[in-house]
C-alpha positions in Angstrom: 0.0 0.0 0.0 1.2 3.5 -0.8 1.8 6.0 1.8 -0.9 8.4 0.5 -3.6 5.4 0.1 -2.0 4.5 4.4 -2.5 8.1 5.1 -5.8 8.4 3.3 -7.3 5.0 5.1 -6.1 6.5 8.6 -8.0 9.6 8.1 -11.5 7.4 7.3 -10.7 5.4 10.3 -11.1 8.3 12.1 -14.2 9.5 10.6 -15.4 6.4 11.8 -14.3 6.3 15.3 -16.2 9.4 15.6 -19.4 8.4 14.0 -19.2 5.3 16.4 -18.8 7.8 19.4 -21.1 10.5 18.1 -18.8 12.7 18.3 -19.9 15.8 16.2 -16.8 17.5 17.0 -14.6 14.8 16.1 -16.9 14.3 12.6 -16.5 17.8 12.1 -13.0 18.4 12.0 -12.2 15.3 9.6 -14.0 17.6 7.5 -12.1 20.4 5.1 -12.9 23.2 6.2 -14.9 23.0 3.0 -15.8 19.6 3.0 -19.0 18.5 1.5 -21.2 15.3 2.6 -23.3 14.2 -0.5 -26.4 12.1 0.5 -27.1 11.2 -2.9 -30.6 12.1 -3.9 -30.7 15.4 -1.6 -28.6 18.6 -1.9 -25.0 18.7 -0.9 -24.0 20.1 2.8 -20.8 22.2 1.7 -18.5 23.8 4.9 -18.3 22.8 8.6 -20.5 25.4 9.9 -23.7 23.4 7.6 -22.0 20.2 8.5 -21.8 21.1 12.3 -25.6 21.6 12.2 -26.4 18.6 10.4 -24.8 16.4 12.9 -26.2 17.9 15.7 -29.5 17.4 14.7 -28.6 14.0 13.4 -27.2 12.5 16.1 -28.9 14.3 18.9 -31.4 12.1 19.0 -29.4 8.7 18.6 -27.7 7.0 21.6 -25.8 4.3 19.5 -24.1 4.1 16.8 -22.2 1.6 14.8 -20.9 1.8 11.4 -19.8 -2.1 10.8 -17.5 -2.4 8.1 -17.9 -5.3 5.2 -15.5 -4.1 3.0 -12.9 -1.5 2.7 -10.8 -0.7 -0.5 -8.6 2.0 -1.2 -6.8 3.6 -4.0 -4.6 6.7 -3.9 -6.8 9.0 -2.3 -10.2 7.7 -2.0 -11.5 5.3 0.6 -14.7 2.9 -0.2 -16.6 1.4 3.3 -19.1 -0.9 2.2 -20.7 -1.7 5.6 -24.0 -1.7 7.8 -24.9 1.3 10.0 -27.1 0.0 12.8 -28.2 2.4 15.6 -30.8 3.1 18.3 -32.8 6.3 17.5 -35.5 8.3 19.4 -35.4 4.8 21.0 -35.7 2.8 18.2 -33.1 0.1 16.9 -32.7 -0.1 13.1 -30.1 -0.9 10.3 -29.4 0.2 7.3 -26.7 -1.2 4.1 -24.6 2.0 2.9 -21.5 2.3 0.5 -19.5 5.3 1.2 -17.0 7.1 -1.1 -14.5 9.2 0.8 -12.2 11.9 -1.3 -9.0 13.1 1.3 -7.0 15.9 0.9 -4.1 17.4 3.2 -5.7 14.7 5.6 -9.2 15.6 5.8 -12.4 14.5 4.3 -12.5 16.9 0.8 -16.0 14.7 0.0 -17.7 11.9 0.9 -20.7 10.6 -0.9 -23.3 7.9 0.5 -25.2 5.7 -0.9 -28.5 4.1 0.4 -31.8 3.6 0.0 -33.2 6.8 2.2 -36.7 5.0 2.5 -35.7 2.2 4.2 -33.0 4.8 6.2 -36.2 6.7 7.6 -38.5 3.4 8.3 -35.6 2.2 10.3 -35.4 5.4 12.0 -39.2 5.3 13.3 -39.8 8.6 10.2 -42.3 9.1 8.0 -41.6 7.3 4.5 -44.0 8.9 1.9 -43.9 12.2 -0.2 -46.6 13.3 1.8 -45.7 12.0 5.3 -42.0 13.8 5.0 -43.5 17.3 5.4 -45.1 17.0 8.8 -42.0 14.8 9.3 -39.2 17.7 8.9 -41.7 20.3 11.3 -41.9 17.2 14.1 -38.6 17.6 14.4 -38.5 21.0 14.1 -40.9 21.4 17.0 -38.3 18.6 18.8 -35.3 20.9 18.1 -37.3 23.2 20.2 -38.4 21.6 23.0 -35.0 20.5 23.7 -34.2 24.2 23.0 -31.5 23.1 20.1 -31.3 26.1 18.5 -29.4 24.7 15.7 -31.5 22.2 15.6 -34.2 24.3 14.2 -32.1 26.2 12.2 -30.8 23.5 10.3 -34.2 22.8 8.5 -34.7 26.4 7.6 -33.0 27.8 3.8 -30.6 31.0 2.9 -33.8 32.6 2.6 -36.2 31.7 5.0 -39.0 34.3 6.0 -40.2 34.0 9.4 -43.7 35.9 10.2 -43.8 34.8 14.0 -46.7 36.9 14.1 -48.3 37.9 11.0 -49.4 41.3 11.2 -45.8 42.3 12.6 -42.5 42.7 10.8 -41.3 39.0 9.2 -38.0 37.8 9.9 -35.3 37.3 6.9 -32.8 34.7 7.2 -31.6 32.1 9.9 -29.3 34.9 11.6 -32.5 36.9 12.1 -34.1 33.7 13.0 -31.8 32.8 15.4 -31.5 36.2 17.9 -35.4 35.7 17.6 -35.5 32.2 19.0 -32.9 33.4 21.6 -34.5 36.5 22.7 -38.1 34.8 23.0 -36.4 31.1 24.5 -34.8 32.6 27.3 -36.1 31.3 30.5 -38.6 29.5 28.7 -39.1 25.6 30.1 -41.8 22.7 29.6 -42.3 23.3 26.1 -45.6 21.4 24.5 -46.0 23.0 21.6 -48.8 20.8 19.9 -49.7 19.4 16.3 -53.4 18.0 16.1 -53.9 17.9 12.5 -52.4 19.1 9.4 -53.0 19.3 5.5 -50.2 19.1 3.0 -50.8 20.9 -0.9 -47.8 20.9 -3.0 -44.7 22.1 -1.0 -47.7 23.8 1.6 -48.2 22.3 4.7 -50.7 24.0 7.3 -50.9 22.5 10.7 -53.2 23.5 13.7 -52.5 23.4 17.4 -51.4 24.8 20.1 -48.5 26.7 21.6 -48.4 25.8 25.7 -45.0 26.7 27.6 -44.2 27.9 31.0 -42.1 31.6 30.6 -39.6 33.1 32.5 -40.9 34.4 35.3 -42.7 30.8 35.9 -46.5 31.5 34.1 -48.0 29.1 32.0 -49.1 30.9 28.6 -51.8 28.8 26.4 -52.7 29.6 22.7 -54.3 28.2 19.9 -51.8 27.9 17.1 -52.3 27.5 13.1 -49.1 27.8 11.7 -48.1 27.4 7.6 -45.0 26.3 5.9 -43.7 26.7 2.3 -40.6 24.2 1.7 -38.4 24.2 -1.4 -36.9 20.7 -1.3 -36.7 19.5 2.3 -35.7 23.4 3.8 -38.7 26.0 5.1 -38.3 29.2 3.0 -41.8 30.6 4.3 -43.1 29.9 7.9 -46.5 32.2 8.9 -47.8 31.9 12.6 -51.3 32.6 13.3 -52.7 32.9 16.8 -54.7 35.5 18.8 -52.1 37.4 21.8 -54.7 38.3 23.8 -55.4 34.9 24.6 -51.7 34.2 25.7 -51.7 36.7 27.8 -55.2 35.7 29.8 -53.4 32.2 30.3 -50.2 34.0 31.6 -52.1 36.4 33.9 -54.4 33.3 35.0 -57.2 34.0 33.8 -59.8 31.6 33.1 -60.1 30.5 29.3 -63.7 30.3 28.1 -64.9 26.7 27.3 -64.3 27.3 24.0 -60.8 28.4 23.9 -59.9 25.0 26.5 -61.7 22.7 23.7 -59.1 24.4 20.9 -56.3 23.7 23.7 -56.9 20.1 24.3 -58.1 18.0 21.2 
């Protein structure tokens, strides 16, 4: 073996090790700083900041992990793992049969491309399989991301050029920087998140979901609303997300008010 196909190999090795430990970090920095991870049949994540927020949702929700290796060849630069990932997620065992191709460079992970069959990837994985299911899918684990307050989480299923109206009828919000000193002003202090989906309806690349906000704030008062929200995807990222609820009912739940009958029917379907 060459020393450039030895040096290559280590550096998968690694990327391994860190898979198998879930360690984004580690994952992370194998990457170029420009590194790109192709899952074919989806867009490219290009650059460690994209990767770095990939992983973390990824994996956040995965307590083992074990990429078992079948085969490994190599030749001057690129490493191929043909091997089984099997893994517990959101308390769920599956497997799944992937070939990887891995491109180094100056001892980091230039590119690596996968290849698998992503429906049998997200029936092993406890997600939603059809056209029509992944939708509602990507904002479940958006509303997840939230509830464990993971930021990036949330982020990382949002585009370039996401518009936010959190409130329609006030200013929107323009990109995930906006986004995120949003989420961070209005998360602070905030704690037993439920926000709620009862029922949704997807048209196209619009899906419109009804439920309920319900969160205890800062200063310790639970605040109640009814919640209709809307989302416009292009691919699997949100580029338009529109909240529609009434504020004066939040703030009769934070004050402790009583709700009418009415509003508590809205609150608990």
């Amino acid at each position: 073996m060459e020393q450039v196909e030895r040096e290559s190999l280590d550096v998968a090795m690694e990327m391994v090790t860190a898979w198998n430990e879930l360690d984004v970090d580690g994952i992370v920095n194998s990457f170029a700083p420009e590194g790109e991870l192709h899952s074919m049949m989806k867009d490219p994540i290009v650059g460690r900041d994209a990767l770095r927020a990939h992983m973390g949702a990824l994996l956040n929700s995965a307590t083992r992990l074990e990429l078992q290796l079948k085969t490994v060849a190599v030749k001057g630069n690129t490493v191929i793992l043909e091997r089984v990932d099997d893994f517990d997620v959101n308390g769920k065992h599956g497997s799944v049969p992937v070939v990887g191709v891995l491109v180094i460079e100056d001892g980091h992970v230039a590119e690596w491309r996968e290849y698998y069959d992503r429906n049998q990837l997200l029936s092993e994985m406890g997600m939603p399989t059809s056209a029509d299911d992944q939708l509602i899918g990507i904002v479940e684990d958006i509303i997840a991301s939230w509830k464990r307050k993971d930021i990036d989480g949330v982020l990382s299923h949002v585009a370039d050029n996401v518009q936010y109206h959190y409130r329609v009828g006030s200013r929107p919000l323009n990109g995930p920087d906006e986004l995120r000193a949003f989420l961070e002003k209005f998360g602070a202090g905030m704690h037993d998140i439920n926000w709620k989906i009862f029922r949704h309806s997807q048209t196209g690349n619009l899906l419109m979901v009804e439920g309920a906000d319900d969160f205890v704030d800062a200063d310790g008062n639970r605040v109640r609303t009814p919640y209709m929200g809307v989302f416009e995807f292009e691919g699997d990222k949100v580029v338009g997300w529109r909240d529609y609820f009434n504020p004066e009912i939040g703030e009769k739940s934070r004050t402790g008010e009583t709700l009418p009958p009415y509003v508590e029917e809205l609150l608990n379907q």
